[in-house]
N, CA, C, O and CB atoms as a CASP TS submission, in Angstrom:
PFRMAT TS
TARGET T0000
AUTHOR 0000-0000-0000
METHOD Language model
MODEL 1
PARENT N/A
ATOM      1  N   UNK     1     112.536 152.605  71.246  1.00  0.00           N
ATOM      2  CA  UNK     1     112.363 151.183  71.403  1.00  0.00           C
ATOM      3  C   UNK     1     112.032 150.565  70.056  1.00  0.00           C
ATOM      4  O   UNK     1     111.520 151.295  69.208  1.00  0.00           O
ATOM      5  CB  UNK     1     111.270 150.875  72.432  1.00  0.00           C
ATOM      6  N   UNK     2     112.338 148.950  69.703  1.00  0.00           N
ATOM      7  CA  UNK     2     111.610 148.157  68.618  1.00  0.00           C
ATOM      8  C   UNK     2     110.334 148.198  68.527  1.00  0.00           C
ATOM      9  O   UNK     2     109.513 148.226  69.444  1.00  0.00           O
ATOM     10  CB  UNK     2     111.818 146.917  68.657  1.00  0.00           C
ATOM     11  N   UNK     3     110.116 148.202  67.081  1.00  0.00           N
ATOM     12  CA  UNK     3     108.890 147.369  67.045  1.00  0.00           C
ATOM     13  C   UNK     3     108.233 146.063  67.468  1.00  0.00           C
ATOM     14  O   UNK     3     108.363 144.919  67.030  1.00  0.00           O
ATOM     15  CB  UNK     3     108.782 147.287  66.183  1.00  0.00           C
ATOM     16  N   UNK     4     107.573 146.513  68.339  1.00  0.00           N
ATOM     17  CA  UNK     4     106.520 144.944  68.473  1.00  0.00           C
ATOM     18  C   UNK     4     105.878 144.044  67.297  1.00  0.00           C
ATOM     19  O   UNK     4     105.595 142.858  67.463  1.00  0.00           O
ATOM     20  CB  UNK     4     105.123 145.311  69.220  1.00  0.00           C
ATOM     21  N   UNK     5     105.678 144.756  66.069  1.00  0.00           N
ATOM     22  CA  UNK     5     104.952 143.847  65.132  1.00  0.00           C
ATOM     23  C   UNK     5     105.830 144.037  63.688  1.00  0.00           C
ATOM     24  O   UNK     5     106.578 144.894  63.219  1.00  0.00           O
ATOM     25  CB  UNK     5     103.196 144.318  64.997  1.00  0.00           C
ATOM     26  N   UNK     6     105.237 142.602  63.230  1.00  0.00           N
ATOM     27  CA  UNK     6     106.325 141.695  62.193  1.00  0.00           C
ATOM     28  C   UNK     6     105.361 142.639  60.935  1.00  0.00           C
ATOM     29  O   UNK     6     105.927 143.051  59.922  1.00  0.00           O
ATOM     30  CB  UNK     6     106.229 139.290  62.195  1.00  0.00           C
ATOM     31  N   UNK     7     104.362 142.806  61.105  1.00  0.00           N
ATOM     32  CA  UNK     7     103.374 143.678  59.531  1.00  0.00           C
ATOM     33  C   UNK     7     103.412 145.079  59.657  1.00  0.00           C
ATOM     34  O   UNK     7     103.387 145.513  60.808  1.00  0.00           O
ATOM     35  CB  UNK     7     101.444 143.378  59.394  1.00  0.00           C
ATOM     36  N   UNK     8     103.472 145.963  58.631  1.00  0.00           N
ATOM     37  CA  UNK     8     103.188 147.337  58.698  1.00  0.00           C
ATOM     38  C   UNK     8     101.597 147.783  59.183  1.00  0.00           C
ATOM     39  O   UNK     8     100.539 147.301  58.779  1.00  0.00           O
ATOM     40  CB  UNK     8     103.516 147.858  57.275  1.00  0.00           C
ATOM     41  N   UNK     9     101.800 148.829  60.152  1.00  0.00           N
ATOM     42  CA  UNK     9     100.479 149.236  60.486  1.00  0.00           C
ATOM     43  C   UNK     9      99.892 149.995  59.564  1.00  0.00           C
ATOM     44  O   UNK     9      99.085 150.669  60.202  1.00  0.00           O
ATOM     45  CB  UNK     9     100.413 149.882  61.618  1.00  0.00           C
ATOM     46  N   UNK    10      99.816 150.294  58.398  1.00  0.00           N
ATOM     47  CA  UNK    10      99.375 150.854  57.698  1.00  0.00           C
ATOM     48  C   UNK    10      98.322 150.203  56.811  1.00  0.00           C
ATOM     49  O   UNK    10      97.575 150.814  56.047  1.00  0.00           O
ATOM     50  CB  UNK    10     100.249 151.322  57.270  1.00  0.00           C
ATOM     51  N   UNK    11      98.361 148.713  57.034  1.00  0.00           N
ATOM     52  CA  UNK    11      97.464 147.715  56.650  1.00  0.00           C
ATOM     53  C   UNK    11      96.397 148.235  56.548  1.00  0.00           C
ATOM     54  O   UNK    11      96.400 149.013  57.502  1.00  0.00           O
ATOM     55  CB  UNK    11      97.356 146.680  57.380  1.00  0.00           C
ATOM     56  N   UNK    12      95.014 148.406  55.800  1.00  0.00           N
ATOM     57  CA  UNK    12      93.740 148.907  56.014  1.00  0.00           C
ATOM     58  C   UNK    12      93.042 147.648  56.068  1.00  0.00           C
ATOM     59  O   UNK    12      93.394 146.688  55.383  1.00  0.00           O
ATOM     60  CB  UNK    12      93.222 149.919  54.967  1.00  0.00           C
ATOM     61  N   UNK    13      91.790 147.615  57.082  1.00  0.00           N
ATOM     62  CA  UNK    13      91.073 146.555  57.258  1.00  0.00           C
ATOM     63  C   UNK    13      90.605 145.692  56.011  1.00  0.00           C
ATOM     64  O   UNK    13      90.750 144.486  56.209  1.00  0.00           O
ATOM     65  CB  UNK    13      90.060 146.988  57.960  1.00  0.00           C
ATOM     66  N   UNK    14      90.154 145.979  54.951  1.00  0.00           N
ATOM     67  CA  UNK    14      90.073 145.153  53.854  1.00  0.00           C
ATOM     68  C   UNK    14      90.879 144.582  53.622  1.00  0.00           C
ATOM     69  O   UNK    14      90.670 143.838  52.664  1.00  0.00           O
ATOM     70  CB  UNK    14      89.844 145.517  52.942  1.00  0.00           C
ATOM     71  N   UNK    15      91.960 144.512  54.104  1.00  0.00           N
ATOM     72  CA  UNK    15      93.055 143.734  53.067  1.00  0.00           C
ATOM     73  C   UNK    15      93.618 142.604  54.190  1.00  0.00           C
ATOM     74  O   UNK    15      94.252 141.574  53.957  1.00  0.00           O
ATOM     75  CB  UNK    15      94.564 144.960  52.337  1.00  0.00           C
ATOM     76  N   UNK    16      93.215 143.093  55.353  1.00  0.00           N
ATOM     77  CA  UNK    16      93.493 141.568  56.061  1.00  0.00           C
ATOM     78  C   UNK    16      92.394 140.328  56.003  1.00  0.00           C
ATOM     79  O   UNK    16      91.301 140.501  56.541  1.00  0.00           O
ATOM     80  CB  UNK    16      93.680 141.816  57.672  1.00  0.00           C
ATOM     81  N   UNK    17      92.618 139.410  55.518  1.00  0.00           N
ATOM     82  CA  UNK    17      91.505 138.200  55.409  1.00  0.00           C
ATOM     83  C   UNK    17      91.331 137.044  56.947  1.00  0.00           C
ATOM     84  O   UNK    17      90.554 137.796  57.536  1.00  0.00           O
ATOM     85  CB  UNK    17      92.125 137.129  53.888  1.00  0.00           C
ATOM     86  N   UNK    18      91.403 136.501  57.393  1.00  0.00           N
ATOM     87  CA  UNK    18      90.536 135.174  58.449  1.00  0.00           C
ATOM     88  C   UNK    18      90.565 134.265  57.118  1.00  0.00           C
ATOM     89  O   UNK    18      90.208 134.848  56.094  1.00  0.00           O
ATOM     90  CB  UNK    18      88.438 135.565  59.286  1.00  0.00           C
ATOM     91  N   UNK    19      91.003 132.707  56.981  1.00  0.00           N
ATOM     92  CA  UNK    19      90.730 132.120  56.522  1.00  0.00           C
ATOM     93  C   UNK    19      89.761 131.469  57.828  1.00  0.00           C
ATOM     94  O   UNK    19      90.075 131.707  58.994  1.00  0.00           O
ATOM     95  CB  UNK    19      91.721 131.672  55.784  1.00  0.00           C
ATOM     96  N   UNK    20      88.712 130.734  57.525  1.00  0.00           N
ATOM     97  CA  UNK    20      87.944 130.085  58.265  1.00  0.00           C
ATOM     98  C   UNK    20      87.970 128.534  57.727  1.00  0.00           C
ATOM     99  O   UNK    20      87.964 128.118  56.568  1.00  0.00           O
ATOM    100  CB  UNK    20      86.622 130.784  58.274  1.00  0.00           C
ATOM    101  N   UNK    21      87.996 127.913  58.820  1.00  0.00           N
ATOM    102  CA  UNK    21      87.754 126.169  58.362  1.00  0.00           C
ATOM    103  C   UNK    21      86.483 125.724  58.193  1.00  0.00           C
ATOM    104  O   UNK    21      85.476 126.273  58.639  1.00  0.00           O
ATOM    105  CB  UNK    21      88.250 125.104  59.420  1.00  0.00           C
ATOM    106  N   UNK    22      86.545 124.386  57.328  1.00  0.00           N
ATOM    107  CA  UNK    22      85.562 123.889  56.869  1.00  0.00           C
ATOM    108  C   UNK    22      84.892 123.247  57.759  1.00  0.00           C
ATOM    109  O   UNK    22      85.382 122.271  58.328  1.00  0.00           O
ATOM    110  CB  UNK    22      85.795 123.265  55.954  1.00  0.00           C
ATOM    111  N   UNK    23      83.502 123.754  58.052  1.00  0.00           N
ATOM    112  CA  UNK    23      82.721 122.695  58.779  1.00  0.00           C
ATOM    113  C   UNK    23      82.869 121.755  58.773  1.00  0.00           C
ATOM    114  O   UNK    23      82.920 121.220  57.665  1.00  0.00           O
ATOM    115  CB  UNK    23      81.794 122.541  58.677  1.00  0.00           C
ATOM    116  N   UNK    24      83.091 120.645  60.378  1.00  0.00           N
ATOM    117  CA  UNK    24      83.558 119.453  60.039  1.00  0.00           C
ATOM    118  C   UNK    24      82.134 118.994  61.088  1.00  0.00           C
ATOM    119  O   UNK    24      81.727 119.895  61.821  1.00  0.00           O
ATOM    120  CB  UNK    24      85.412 119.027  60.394  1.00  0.00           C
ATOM    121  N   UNK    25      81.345 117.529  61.159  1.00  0.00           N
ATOM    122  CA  UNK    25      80.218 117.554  62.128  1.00  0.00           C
ATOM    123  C   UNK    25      81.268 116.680  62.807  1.00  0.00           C
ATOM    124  O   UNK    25      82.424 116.471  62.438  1.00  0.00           O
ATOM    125  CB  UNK    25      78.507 117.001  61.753  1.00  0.00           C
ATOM    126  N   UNK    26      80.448 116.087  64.168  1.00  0.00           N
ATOM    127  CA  UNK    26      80.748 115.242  65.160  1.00  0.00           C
ATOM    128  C   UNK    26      80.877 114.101  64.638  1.00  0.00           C
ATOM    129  O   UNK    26      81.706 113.400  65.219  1.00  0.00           O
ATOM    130  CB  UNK    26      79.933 115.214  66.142  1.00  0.00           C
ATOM    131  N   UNK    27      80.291 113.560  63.611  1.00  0.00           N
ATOM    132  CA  UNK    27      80.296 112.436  63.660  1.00  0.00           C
ATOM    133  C   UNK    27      81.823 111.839  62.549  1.00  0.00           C
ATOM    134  O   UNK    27      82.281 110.722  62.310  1.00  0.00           O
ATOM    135  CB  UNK    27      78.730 112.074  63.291  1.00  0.00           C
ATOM    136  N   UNK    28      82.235 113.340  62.081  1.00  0.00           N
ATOM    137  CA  UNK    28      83.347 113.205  61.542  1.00  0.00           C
ATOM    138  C   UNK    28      84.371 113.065  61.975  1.00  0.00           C
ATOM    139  O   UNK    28      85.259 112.344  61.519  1.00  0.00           O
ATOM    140  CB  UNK    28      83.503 113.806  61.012  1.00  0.00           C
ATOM    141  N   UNK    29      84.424 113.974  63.266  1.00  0.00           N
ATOM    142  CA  UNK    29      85.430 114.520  64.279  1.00  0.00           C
ATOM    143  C   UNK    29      85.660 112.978  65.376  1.00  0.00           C
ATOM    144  O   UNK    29      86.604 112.715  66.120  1.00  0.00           O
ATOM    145  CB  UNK    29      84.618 116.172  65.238  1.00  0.00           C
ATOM    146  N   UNK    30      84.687 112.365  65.158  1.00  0.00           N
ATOM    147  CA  UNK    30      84.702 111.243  66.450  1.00  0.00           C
ATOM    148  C   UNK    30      85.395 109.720  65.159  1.00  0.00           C
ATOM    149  O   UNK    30      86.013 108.696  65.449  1.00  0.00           O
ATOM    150  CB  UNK    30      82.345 110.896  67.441  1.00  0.00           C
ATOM    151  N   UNK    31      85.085 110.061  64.263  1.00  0.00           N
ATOM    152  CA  UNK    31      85.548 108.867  63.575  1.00  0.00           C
ATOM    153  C   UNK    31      86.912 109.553  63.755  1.00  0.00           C
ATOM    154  O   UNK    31      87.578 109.166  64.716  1.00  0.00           O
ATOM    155  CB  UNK    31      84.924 108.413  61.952  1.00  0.00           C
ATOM    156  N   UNK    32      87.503 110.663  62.852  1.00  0.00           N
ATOM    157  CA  UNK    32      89.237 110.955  62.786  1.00  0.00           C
ATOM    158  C   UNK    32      89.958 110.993  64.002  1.00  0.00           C
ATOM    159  O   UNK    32      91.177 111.156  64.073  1.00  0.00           O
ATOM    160  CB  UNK    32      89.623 112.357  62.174  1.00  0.00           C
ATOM    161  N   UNK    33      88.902 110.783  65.318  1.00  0.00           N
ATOM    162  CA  UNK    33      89.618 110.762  66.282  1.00  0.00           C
ATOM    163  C   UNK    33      90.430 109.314  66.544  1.00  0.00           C
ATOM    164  O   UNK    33      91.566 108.873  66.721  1.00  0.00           O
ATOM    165  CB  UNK    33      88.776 111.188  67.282  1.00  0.00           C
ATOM    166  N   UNK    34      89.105 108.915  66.448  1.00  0.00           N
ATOM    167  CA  UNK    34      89.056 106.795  66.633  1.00  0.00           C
ATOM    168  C   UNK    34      90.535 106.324  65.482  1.00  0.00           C
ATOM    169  O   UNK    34      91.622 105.857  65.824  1.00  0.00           O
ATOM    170  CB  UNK    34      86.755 105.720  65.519  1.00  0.00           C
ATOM    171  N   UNK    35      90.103 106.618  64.268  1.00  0.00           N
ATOM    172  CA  UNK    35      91.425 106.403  63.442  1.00  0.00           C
ATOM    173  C   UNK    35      92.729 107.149  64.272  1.00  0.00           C
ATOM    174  O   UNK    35      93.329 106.490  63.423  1.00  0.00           O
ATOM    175  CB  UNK    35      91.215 107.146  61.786  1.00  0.00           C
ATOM    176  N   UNK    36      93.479 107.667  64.859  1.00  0.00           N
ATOM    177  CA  UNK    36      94.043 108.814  65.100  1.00  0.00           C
ATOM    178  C   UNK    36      94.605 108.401  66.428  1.00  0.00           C
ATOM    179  O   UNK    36      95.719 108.655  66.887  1.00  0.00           O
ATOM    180  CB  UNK    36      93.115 110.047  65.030  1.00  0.00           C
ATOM    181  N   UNK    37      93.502 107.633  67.021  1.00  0.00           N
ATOM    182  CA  UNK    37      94.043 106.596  68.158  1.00  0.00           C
ATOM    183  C   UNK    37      94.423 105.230  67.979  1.00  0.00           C
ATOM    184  O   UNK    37      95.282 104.574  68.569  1.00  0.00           O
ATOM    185  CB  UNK    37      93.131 106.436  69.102  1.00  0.00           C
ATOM    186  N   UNK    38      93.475 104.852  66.876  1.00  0.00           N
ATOM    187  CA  UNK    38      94.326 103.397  66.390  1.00  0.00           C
ATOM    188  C   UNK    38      95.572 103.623  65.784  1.00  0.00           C
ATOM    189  O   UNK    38      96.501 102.816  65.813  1.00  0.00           O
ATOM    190  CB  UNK    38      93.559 102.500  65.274  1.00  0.00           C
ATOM    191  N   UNK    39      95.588 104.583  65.304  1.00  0.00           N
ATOM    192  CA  UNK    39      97.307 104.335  64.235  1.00  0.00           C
ATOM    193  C   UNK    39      98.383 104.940  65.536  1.00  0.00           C
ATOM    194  O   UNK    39      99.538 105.062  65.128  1.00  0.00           O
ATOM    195  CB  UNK    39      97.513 105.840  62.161  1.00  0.00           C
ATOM    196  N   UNK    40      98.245 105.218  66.585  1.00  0.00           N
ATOM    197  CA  UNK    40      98.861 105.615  67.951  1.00  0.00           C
ATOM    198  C   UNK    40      99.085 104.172  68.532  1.00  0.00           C
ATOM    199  O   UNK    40     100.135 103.700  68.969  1.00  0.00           O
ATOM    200  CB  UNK    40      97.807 106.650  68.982  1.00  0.00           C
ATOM    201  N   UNK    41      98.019 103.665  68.447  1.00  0.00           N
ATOM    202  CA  UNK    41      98.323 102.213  69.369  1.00  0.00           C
ATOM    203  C   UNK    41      99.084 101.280  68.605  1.00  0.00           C
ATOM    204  O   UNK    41      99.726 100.445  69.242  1.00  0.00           O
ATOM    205  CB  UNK    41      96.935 101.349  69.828  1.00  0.00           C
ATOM    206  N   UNK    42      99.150 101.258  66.979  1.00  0.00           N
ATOM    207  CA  UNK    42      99.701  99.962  66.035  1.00  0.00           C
ATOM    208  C   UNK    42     101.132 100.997  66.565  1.00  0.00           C
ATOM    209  O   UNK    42     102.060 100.383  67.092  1.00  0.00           O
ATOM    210  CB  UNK    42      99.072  99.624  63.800  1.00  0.00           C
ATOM    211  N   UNK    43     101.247 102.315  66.432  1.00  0.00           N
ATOM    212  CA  UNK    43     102.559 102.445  66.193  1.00  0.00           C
ATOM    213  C   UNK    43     103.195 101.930  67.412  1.00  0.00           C
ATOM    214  O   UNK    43     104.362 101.586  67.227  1.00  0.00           O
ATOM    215  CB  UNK    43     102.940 103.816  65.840  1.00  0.00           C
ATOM    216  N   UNK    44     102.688 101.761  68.779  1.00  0.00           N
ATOM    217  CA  UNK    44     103.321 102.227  70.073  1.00  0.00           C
ATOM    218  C   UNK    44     103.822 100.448  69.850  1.00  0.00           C
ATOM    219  O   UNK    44     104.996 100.079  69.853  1.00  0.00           O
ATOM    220  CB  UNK    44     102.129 102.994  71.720  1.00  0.00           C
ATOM    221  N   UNK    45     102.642  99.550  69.671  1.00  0.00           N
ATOM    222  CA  UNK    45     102.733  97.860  69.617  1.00  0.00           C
ATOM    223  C   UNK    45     103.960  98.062  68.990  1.00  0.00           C
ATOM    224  O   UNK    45     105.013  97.784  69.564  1.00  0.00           O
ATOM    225  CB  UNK    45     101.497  96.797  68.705  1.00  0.00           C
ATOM    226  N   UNK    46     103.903  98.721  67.375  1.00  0.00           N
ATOM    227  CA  UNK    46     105.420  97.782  66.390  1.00  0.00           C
ATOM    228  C   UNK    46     106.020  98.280  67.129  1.00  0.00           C
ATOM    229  O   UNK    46     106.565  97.386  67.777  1.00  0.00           O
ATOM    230  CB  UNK    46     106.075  97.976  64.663  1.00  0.00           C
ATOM    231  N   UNK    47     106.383  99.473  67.591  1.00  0.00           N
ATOM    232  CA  UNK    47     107.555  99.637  68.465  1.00  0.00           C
ATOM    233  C   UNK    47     108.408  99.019  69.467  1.00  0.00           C
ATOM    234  O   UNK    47     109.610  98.802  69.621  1.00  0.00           O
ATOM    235  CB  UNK    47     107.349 100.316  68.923  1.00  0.00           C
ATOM    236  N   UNK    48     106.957  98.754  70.295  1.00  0.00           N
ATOM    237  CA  UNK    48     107.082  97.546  71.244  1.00  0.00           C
ATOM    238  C   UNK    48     107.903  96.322  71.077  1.00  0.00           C
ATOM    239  O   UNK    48     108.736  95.898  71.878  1.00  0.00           O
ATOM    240  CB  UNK    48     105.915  97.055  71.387  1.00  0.00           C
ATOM    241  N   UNK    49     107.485  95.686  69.668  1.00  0.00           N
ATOM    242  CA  UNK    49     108.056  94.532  68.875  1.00  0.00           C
ATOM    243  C   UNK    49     109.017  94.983  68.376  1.00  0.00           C
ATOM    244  O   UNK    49     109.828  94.281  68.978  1.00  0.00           O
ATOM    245  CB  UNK    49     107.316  93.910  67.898  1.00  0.00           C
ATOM    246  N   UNK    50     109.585  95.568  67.781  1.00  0.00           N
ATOM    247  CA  UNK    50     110.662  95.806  67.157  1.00  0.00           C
ATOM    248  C   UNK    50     112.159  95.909  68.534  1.00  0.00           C
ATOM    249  O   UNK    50     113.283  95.417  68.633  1.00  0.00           O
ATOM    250  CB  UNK    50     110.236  97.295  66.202  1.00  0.00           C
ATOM    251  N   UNK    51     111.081  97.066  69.567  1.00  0.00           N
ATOM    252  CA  UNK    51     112.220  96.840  70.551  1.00  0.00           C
ATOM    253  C   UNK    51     112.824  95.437  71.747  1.00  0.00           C
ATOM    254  O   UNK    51     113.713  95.359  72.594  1.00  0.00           O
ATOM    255  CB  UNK    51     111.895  97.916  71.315  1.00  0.00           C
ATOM    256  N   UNK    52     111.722  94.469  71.185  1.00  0.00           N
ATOM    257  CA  UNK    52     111.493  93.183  72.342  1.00  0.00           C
ATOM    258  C   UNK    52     112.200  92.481  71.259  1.00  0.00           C
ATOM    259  O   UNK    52     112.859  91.633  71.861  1.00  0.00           O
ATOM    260  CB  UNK    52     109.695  92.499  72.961  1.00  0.00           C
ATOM    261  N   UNK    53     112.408  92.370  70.148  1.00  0.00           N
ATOM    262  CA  UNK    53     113.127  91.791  69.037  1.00  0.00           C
ATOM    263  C   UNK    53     114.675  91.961  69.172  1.00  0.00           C
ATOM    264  O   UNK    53     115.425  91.026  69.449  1.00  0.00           O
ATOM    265  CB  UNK    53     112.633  92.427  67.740  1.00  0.00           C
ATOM    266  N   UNK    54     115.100  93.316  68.937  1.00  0.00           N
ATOM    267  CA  UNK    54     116.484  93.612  69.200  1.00  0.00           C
ATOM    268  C   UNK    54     116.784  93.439  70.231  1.00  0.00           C
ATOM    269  O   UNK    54     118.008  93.547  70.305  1.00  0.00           O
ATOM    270  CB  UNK    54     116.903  94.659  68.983  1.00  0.00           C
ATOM    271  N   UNK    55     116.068  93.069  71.746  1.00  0.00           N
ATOM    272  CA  UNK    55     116.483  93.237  73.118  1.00  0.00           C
ATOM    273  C   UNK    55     116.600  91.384  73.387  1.00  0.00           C
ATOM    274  O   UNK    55     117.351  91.019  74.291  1.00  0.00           O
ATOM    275  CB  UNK    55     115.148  94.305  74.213  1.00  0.00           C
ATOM    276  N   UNK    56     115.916  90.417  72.656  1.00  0.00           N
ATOM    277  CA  UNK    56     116.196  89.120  72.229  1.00  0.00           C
ATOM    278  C   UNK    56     115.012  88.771  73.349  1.00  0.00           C
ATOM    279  O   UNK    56     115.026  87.547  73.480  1.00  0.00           O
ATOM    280  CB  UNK    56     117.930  88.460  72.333  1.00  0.00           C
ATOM    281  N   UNK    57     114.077  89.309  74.138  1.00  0.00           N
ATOM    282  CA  UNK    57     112.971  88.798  74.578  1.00  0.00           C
ATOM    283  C   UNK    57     112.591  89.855  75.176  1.00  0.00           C
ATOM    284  O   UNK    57     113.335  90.766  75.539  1.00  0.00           O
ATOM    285  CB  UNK    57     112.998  87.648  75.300  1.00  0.00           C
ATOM    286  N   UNK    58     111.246  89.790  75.334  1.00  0.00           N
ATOM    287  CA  UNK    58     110.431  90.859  76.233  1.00  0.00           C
ATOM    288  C   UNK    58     110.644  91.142  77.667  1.00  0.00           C
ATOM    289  O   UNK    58     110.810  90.089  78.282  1.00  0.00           O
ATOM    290  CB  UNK    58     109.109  90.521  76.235  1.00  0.00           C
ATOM    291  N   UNK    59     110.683  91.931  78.232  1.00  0.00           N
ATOM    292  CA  UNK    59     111.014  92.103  79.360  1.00  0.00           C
ATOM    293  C   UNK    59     109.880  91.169  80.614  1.00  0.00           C
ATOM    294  O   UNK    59     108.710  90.812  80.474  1.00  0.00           O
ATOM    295  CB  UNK    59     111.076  93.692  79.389  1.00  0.00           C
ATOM    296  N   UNK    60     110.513  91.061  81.407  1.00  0.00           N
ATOM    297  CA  UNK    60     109.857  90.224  82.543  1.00  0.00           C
ATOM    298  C   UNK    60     109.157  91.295  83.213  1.00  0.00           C
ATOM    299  O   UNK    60     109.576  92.440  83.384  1.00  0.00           O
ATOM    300  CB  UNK    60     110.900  89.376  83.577  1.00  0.00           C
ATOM    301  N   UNK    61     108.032  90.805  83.580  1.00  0.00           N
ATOM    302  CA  UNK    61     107.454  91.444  84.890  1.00  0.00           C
ATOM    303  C   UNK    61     107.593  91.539  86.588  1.00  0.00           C
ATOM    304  O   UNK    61     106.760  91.181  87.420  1.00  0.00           O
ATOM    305  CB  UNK    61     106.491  91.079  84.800  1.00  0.00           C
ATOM    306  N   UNK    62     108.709  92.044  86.773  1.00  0.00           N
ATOM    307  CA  UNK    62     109.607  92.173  88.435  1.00  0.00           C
ATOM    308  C   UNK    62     108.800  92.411  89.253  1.00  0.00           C
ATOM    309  O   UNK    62     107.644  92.697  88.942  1.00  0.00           O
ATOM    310  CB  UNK    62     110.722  93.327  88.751  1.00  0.00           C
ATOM    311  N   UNK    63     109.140  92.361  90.253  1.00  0.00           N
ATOM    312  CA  UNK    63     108.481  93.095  91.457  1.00  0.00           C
ATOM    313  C   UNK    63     109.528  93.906  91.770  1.00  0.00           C
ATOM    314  O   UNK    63     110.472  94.107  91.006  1.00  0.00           O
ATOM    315  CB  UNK    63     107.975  92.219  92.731  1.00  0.00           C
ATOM    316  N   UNK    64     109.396  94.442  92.992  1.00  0.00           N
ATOM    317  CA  UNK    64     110.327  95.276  93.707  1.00  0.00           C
ATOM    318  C   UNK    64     111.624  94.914  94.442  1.00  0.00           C
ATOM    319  O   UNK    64     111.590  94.023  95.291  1.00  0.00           O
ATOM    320  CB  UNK    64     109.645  95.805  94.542  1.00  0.00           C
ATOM    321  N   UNK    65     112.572  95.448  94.209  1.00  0.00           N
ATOM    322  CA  UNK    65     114.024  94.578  94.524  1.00  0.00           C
ATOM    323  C   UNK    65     113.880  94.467  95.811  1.00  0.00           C
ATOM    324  O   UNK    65     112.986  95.150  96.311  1.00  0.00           O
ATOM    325  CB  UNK    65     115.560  95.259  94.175  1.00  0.00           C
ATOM    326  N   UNK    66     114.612  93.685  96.611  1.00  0.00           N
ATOM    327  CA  UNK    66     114.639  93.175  97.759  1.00  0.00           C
ATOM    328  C   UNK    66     113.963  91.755  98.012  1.00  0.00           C
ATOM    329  O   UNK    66     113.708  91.063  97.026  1.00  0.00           O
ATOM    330  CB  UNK    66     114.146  94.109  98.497  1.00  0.00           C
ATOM    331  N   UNK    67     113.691  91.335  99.164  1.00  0.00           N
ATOM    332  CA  UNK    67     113.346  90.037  99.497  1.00  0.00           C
ATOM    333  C   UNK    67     111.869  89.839  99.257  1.00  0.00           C
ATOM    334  O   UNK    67     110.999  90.584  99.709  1.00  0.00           O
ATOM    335  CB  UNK    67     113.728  89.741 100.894  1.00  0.00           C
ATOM    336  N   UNK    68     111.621  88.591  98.380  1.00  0.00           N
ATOM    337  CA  UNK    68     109.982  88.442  97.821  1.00  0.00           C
ATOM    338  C   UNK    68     109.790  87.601  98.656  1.00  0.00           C
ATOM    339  O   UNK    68     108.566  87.529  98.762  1.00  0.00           O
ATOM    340  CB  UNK    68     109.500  87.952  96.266  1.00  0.00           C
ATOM    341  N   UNK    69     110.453  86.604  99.619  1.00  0.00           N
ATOM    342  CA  UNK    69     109.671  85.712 100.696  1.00  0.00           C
ATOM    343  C   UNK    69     109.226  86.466 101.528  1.00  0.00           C
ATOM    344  O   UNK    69     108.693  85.817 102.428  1.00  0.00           O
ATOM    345  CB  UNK    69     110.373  84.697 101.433  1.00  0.00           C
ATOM    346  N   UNK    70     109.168  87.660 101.705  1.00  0.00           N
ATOM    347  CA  UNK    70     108.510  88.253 102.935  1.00  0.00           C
ATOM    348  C   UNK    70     107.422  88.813 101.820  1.00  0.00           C
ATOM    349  O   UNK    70     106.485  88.618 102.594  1.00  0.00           O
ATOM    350  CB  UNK    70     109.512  89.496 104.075  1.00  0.00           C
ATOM    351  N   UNK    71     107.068  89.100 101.187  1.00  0.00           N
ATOM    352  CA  UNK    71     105.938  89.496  99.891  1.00  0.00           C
ATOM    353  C   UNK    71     104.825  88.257  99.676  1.00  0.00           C
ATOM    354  O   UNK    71     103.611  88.460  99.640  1.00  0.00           O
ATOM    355  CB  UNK    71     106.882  89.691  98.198  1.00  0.00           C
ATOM    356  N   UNK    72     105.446  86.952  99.542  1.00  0.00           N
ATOM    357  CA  UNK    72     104.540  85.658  99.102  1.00  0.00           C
ATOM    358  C   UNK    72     104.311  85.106 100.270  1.00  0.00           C
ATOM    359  O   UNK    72     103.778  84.016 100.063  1.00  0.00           O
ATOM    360  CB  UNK    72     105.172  84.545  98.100  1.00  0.00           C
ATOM    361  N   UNK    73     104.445  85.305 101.416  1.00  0.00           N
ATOM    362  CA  UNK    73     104.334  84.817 102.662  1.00  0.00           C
ATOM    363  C   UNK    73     102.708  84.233 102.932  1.00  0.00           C
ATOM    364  O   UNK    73     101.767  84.716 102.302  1.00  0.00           O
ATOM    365  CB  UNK    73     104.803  86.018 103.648  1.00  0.00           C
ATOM    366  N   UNK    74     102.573  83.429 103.676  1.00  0.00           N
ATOM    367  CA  UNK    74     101.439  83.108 103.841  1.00  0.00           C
ATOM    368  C   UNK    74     100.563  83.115 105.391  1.00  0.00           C
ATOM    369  O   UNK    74      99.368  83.102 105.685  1.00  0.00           O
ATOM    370  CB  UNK    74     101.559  81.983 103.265  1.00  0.00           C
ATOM    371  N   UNK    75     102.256  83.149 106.425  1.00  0.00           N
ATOM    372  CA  UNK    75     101.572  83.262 107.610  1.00  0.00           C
ATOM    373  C   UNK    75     101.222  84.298 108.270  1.00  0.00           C
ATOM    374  O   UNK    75     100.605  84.176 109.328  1.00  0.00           O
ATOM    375  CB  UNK    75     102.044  82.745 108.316  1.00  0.00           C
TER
END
């Protein structure tokens, strides 16, 4: 059968490293989040605009096809 692994097993434990990441605190992690969601929302808006631009107006808000006098009814 193939080999299962892409490295030689002959590797000796010293020579494989773990890079580890840099401590980051909460209060870092909660700001890059906040940024990270705003530049999500400007992008989703220009998009929005750009596509309500080429489409020559924004789309209407429909209801459900079929008859709306039985929907707005009052009696």
């Amino acid at each position: 059968m193939g080999q299962m692994c892409c490295f030689p097993l002959s590797r000796g434990d010293d020579k494989l490293s773990v890079k580890k990441a840099p401590a980051v605190d909460d209060d870092e992690l909660v700001s890059l989040s906040k940024r990270l969601v705003e530049d999500a929302v400007l992008r989703a808006v220009q998009q929005y605009m750009e596509e309500t631009q080429q489409n020559g107006a924004a789309p209407k808000d429909e209801g459900p096809p079929g008859p709306t006098h039985i929907l707005n009814s009052t009696k």
